[in-house]
N, C-alpha and C positions, 0 to 999 in steps of 0.2 A: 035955410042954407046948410045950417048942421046935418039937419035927416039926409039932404043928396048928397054929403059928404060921405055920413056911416053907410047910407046907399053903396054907395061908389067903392068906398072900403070894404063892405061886405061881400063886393061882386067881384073885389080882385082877389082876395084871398081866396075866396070860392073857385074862381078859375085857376090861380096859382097850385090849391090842391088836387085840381080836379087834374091838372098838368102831371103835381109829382107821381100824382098815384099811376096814371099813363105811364110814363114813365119808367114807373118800375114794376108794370105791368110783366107777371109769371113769362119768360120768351117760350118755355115747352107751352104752358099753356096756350099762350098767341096761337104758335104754331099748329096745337093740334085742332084749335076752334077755329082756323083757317083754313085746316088739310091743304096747308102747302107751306113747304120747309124754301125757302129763298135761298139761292146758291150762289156767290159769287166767285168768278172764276176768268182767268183769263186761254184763250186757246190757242197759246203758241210756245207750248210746251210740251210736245211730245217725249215718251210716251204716256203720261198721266194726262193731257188735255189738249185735244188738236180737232181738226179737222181735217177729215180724210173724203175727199169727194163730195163736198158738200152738206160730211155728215160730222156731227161733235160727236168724240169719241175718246178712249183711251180708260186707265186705270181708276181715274178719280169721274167717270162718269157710272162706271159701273157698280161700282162703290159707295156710290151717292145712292144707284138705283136700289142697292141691298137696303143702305141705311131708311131709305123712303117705306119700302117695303114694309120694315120690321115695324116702323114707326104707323102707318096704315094711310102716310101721307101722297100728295102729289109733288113734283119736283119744280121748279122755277130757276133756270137760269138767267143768272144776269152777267154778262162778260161784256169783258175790257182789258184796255192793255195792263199788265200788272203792276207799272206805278200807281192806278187807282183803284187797286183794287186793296188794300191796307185801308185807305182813305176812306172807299167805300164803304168796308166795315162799319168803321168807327161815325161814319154819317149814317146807320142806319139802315144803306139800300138793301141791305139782303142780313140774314140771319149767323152765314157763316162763312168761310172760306173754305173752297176747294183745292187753290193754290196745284200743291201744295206750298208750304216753308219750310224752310229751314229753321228748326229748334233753336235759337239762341239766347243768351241771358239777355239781352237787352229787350230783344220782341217777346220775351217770357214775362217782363214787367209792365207791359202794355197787352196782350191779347193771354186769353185760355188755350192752349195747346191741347189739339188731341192725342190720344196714345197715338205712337210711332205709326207710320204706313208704308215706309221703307226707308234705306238707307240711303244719307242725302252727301256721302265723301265725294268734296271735289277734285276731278281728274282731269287732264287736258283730251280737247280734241282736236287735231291735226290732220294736214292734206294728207293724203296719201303719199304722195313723191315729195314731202319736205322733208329736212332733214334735221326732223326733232323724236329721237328716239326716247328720250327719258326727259321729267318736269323741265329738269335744268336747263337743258336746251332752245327754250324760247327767249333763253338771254340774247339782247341785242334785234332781236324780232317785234313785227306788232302783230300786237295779239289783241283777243275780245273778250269781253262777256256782260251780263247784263245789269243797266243800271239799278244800284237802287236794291242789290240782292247779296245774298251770303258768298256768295260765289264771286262777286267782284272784289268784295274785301277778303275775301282767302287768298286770293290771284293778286293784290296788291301787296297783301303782306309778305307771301313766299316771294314776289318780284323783289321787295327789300332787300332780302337775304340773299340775290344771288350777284356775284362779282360783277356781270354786268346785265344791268335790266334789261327790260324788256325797251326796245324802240319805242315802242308806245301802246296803252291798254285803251283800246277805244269802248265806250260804253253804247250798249243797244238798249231801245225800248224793247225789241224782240229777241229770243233768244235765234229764230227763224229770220230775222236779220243777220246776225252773224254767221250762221251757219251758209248762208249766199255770198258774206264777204268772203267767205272763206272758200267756199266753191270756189269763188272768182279769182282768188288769188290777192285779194286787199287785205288780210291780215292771213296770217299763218298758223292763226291755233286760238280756242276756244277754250274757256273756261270753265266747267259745266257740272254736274253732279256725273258720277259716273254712273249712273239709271239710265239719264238721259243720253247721254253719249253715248254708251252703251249701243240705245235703241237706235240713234244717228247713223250711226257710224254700219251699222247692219242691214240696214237699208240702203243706202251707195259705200258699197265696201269699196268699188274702184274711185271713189272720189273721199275718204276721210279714215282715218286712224284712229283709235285709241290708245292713244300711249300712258307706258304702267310704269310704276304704280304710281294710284292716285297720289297725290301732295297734299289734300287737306285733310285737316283734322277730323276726326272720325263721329259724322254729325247722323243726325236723323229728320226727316220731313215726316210734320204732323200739319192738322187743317186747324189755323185758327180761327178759335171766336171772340165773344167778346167779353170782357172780364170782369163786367159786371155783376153784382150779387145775383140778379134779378135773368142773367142768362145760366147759371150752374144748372139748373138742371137740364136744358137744353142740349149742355155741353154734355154732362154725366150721360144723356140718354144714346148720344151718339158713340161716346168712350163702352156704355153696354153693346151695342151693334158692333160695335170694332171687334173687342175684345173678344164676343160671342163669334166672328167670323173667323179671327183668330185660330179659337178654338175647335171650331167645326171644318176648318180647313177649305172655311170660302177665300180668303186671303191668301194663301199659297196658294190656290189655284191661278187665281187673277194676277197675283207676280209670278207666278212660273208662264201665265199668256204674254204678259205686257213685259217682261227682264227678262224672261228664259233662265231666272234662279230666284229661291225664296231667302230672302233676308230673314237672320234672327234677330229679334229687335225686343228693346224691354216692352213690359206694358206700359210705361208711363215710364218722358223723361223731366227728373226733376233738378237736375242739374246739370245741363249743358254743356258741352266741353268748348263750345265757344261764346 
């Protein structure tokens, strides 16, 4: 009875470490004894992540293909709406985020940020024929933006602040959700990083606006990962590829295709303004 005890004992701890060591198995190395870097992303983000004709495309796909490149690996997308795509992370399904995010102290205490990829200030987008020329103006209007993101709590906090809020801030699983309500006439104005909007709005100039200046505090989109000891160098190898595009002026190129302007952005943000 004793022996199939220390048995039995001997075969958990033996799997138990056999788990930890799993576990906190090197992620570059995973990665590169894999030659495939796992990507999670959602594609209803233009211009960093959409689909255009039945193809995925935009600034974080090309970006991804540089980082693959340098790295000598193959690419794996896994997409989803972007309330699962945080979750996913942190379960596992994929290596890193495409996102992009939004820089903030709170999701800086749970995920590794990459260095900056552009600027992530939120601005409003509005109909064309409405009659909201500057932020303040969506007082008393419903407006949108999307669940769950840096962008709905910038748009709730500036709503506090003004004499009379907004009618109502309806929250999307899509950011491409709201941009149809807003076609349609079901809400009057969008809440959105001014990248995106930007690129929205250039696209049907007779059907959307960008009204200036933006209202939010002056943030940056990085791609997180995951913050674990056992991902640094995964994350550091991808912060080299950035930084190295950076500098050889792959990165302006691909924001002057996808913005039509190149952001100056630090290398690395370490204290976020929100």
């Amino acid at each position: 009875m004793r022996k199939h005890f220390l048995a039995a004992l001997a075969g958990a701890a033996l799997t138990l470490g056999s788990t930890m060591i799993a576990q906190a198995e090197d992620a570059l190395d995973r990665v590169m004894a894999a030659g495939v870097l796992k990507v999670g992303t959602e594609t209803a983000f233009a211009p960093f992540d959409f689909i255009d004709a039945g193809t995925h495309t935009g600034l974080n796909v090309e970006v991804f293909e540089e980082i693959a490149k340098d790295m000598g690996v193959e690419l794996e997308w896994i997409t989803l709406d972007w309330t699962g795509v945080l979750p996913g992370l942190e379960a596992g399904r994929f290596d890193v985020v495409a996102g992009p995010a939004t820089i903030t102290q709170a999701r800086m205490e749970r995920y590794r940020f990459s260095s900056p990829i552009a600027e992530a200030t939120v601005a409003i987008l509005a109909c064309a024929k409405c009659e909201i020329e500057k932020p303040e103006d969506i007082g008393g209007k419903p407006v949108g933006s999307g669940t769950g993101t840096a962008q709905l709590a910038q748009l709730q906090a500036f709503a506090e602040t003004l004499p009379t809020p907004p009618s109502d801030i309806k929250e999307y699983v899509s950011f491409n959700e709201s941009y149809a309500d807003l076609a349609a006439g079901r809400i009057e104005a969008v809440a959105n990083s001014l990248p995106n909007i930007a690129f929205v709005a250039s696209q049907r100039p007779e059907v959307f606006k960008v009204v200036k200046p933006a209202f939010g505090t002056p943030t940056y989109f990085g791609y997180p990962g995951r913050i674990e000891p056992e991902y640094a160098t995964l994350m550091d190898k991808i912060d080299e590829i950035l930084l190295a595009m950076k500098a050889d002026g792959r990165m302006g190129t691909l924001q002057e295709k996808w913005f039509g302007t190149v952001f100056d952005m630090p290398d690395y943000v370490t204290e976020p303004n929100i």
